[in-house]
C-alpha positions in Angstrom: -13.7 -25.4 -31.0 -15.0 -22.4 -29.6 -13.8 -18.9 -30.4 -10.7 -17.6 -28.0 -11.4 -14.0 -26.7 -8.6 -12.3 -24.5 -10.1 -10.0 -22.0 -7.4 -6.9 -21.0 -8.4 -5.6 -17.5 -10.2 -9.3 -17.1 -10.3 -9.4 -13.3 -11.3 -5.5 -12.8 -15.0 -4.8 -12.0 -16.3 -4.8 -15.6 -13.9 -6.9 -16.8 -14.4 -9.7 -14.8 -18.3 -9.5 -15.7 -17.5 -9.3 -19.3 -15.7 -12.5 -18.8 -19.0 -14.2 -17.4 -20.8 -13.1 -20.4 -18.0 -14.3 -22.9 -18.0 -17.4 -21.4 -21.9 -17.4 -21.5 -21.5 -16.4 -25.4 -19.3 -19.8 -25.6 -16.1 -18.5 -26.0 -13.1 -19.4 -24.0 -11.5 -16.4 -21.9 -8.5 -15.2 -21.3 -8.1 -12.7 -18.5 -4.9 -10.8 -18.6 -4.4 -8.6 -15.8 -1.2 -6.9 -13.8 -3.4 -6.6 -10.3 -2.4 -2.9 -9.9 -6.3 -2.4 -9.3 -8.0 -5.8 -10.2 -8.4 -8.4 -7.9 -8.4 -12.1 -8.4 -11.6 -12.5 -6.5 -13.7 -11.5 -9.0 -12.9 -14.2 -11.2 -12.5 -16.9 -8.1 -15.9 -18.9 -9.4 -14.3 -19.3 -12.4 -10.8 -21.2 -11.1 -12.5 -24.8 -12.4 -14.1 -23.5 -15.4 -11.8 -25.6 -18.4 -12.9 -22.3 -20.7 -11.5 -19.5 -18.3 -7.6 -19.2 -17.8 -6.1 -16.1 -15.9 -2.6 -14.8 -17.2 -0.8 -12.2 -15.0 0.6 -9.7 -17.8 1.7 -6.3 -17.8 0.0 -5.3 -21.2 2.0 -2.0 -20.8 4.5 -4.0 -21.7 4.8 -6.1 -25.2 2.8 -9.9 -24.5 1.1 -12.5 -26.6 -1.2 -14.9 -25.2 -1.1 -17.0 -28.5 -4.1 -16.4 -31.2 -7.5 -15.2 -30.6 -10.5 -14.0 -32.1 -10.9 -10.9 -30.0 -9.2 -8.3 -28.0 -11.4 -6.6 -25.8 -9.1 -3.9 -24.1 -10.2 -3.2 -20.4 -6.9 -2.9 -18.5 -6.8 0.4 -16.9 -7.3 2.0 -13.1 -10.8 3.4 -13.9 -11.7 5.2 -10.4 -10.3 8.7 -9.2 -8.5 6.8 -6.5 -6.8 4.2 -8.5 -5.8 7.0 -11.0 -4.7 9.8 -9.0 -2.4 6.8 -7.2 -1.3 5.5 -10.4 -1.1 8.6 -12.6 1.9 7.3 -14.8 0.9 3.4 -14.8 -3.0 5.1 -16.2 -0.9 6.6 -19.2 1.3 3.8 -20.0 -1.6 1.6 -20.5 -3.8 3.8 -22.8 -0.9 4.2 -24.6 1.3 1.5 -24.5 -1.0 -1.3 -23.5 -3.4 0.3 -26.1 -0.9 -0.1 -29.1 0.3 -3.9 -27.4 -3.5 -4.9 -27.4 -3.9 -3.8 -30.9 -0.9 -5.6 -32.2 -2.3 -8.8 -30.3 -5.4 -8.5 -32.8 -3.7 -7.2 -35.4 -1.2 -10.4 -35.8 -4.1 -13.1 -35.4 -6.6 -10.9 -37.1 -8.8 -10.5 -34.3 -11.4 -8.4 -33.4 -11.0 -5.4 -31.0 -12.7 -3.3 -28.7 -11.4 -0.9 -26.6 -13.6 0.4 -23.3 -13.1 4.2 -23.3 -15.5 6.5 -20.9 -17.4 9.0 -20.8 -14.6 11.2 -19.4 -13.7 11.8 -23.0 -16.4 14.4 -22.4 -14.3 16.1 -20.1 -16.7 19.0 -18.0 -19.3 18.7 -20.9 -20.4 22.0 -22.5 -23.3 19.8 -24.5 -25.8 18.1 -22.5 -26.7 15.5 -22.8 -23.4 13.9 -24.5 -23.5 12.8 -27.9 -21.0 10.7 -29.4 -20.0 13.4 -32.0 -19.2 16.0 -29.0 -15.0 16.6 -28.9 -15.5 17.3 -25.2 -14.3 19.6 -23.0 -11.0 18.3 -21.3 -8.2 20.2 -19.0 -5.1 18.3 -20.5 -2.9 19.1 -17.3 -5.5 18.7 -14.6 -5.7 15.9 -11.8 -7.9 14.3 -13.8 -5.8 14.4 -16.6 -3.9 11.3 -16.5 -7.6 9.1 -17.2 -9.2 11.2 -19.5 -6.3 12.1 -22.0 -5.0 8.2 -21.6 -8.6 7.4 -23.0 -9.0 10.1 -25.5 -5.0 9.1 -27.0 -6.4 5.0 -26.9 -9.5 6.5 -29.1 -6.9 8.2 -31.4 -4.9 4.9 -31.9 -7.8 2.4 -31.9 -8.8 4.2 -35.0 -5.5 4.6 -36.6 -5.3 0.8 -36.5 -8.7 0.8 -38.3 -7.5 3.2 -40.8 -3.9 1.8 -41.8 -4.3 -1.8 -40.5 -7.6 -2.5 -41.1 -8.0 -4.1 -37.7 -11.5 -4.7 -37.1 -11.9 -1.8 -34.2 -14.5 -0.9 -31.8 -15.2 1.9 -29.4 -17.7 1.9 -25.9 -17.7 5.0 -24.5 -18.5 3.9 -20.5 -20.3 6.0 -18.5 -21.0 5.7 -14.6 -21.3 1.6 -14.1 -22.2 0.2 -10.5 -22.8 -3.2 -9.1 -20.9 -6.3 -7.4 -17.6 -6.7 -7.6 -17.0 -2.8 -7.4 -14.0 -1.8 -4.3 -15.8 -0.5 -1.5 -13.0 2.3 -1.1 -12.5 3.5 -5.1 -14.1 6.7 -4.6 -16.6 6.8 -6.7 -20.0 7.7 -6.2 -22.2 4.4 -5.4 -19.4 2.7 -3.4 -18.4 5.4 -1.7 -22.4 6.0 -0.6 -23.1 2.4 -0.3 -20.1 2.1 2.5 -20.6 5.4 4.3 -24.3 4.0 4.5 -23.5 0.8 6.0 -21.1 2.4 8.4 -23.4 4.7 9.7 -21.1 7.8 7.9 -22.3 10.8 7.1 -22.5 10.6 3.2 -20.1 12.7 1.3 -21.3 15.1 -1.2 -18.9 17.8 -2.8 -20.5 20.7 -3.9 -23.9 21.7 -3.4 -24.6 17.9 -5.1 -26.4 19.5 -7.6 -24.1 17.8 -10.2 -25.5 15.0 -12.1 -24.4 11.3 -12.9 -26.2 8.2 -14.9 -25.9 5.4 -13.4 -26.2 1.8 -15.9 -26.1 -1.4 -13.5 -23.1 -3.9 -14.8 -25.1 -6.4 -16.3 -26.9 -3.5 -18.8 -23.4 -2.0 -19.5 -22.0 -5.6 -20.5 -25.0 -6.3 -22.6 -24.6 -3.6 -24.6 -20.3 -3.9 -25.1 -21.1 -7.6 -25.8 -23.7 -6.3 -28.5 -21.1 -3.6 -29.9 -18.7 -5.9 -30.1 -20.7 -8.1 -32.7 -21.5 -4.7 -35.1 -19.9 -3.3 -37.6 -19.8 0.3 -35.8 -16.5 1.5 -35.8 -16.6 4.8 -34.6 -17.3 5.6 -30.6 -20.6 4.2 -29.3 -22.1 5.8 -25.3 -23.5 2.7 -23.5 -25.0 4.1 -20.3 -28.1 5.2 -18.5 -29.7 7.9 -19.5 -31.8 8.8 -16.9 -29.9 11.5 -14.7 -29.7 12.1 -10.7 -28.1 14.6 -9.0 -26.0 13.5 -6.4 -28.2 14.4 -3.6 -30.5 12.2 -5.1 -28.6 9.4 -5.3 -27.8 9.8 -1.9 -31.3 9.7 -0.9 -31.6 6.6 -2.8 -28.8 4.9 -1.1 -30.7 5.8 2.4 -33.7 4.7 1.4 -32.0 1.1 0.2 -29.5 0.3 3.0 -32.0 2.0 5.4 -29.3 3.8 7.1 -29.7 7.0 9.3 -26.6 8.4 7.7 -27.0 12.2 7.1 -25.3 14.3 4.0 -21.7 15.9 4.6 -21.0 18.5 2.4 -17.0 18.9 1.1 -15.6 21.6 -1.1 -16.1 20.4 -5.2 -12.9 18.9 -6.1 -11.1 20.0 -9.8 -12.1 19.4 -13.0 -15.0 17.4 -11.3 -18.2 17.6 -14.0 -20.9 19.1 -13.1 -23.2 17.1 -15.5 -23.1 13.5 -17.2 -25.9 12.2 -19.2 -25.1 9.8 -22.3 -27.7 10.3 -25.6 -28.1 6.5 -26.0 -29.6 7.1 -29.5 -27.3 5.8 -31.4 -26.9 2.6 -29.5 -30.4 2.3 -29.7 -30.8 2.1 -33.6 -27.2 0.7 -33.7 -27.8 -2.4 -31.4 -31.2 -2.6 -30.1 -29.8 -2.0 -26.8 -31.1 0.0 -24.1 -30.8 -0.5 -20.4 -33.3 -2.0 -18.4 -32.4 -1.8 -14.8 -33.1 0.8 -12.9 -31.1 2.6 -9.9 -33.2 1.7 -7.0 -33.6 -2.2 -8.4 -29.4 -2.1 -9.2 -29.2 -0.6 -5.5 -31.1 -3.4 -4.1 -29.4 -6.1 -6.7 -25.7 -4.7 -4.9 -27.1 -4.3 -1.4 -25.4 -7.8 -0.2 -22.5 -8.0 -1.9 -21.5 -4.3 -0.8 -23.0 -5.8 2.9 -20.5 -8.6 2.8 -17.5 -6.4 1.4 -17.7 -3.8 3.8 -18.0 -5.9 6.7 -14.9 -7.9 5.1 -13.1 -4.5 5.1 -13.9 -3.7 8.9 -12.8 -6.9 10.1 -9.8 -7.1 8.2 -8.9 -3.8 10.2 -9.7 -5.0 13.4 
């Protein structure tokens, strides 16, 4: 019988990847997810797969799917739309749906990893971020709700390590594109890729001289699958390390959709970093794992499905 994993978050954008690469591992999946922000057709190739069952659950609340061998803890609103929506739902489930999770694997003695982010980092004084950095975080700004959620899940993923001796694991995500993303969450390849397509002028705040690493989907779930096998406990940075401004990535998003779009500059929003750049080092001698994609290949890679979705979007307005 193969091994039962329980995906939190399973029908979200990495989630529902991770779930393809479970399955591909030969476990059987469980995707748990309350649809605030995830959508069920990201896991819609999956309906007839025998392994793959989809539970609507509101880990913020107390649940048990029955046993498994590991809790990988994804549920969250992870864009700066979803979040500043659902400020209050985003605490309840690093907190809440945190402790639930860990319960889950603490009762069938399962494994557990929980997907944190590079917003732990906060406006980073230490560039690039290693995973020893404490970050610098407003605790009261917009942002707030996502970043302090995460950094509070960190906190009680390793107090279950410490007094339960649940087997515990840490990613630290940073920027992740590719299909299956929402063509409207805000952030920064979604928001270009659509603008592009629609002829928009492409938003930049600032001067776009801020910077952002950007790991394609199937990288970042290579290296949480990897992680998830180790015997790391303490937080690992899976990401890209190679860093663009955002004017940049603008440029590259032109040059990929071959759209005429031209920049629009906006006033920098709060709290917004100015730099993100993970130091991979330890997930290098770790887990062998580096990524291997890079942006212009992970543009092209998305250029279809963000083709399809956008044009789903404008006709579902019309």
């Amino acid at each position: 019988m193969s091994n039962r994993a329980l995906v939190t978050g399973g029908v979200g954008f990495v989630g529902s990847h991770l779930c393809d690469a479970l399955l591909g591992e030969g476990y059987s999946v469980i995707a748990a997810d309350n649809l605030l922000t995830g959508r069920l057709s990201n896991v819609e190739h999956l309906r007839n797969d025998s392994r793959f069952e989809f539970q609507e659950i509101d880990v913020s609340e107390p649940f048990d799917c029955g046993a498994v061998d590991y809790v990988f803890h994804f549920a969250s609103p992870a864009s700066p739309v979803d979040y500043s929506a659902h400020g209050i739902p985003t605490l309840k489930v690093g907190s809440l749906g945190t402790f639930h999770s860990l319960d889950v694997a603490r009762k069938y003695g399962a494994g557990f990893l929980l997907a944190s982010t590079s917003e732990c980092y906060g406006d980073p004084l230490e560039h690039p971020q290693k995973e020893t950095y404490w970050g610098h975080v407003n605790p009261i700004g917009p942002r707030s709700v996502y970043d302090e959620a995460k950094r509070f899940a960190e906190a009680a993923t390793m107090a279950y390590l410490r007094y339960h001796n649940v087997n515990t694991h840490i990613v630290r995500i940073f920027n992740t594109y590719g299909p299956r993303m929402q063509v409207n969450d805000g952030r920064v390849i979604p928001n270009f890729m659509r603008q592009a397509m629609l002829g928009e002028g492409l938003t930049i705040y600032g001067d776009g001289s801020q910077t952002r690493s950007f790991c394609y989907v199937s990288d970042e779930v290579d290296g949480i699958v990897r992680l998830s096998k180790s015997d790391e406990h303490e937080p690992v940075n899976i990401g890209n390390p190679n860093e663009f401004t955002i004017v940049e990535c603008a440029q590259r998003v032109l040059a990929v959709t071959g759209s005429k779009s031209r920049l629009r500059y906006e006033p920098l929003p709060q709290d917004d970093p100015k730099q993100r750049r993970p130091d991979i080092s330890k997930a290098r001698r770790l887990l062998g794992w580096e990524p291997k994609i890079d942006l212009e290949t992970g543009l092209r890679m998305s250029l279809e499905y963000f083709r399809q979705a956008v044009a789903a979007e404008a006709s579902s307005r019309a």
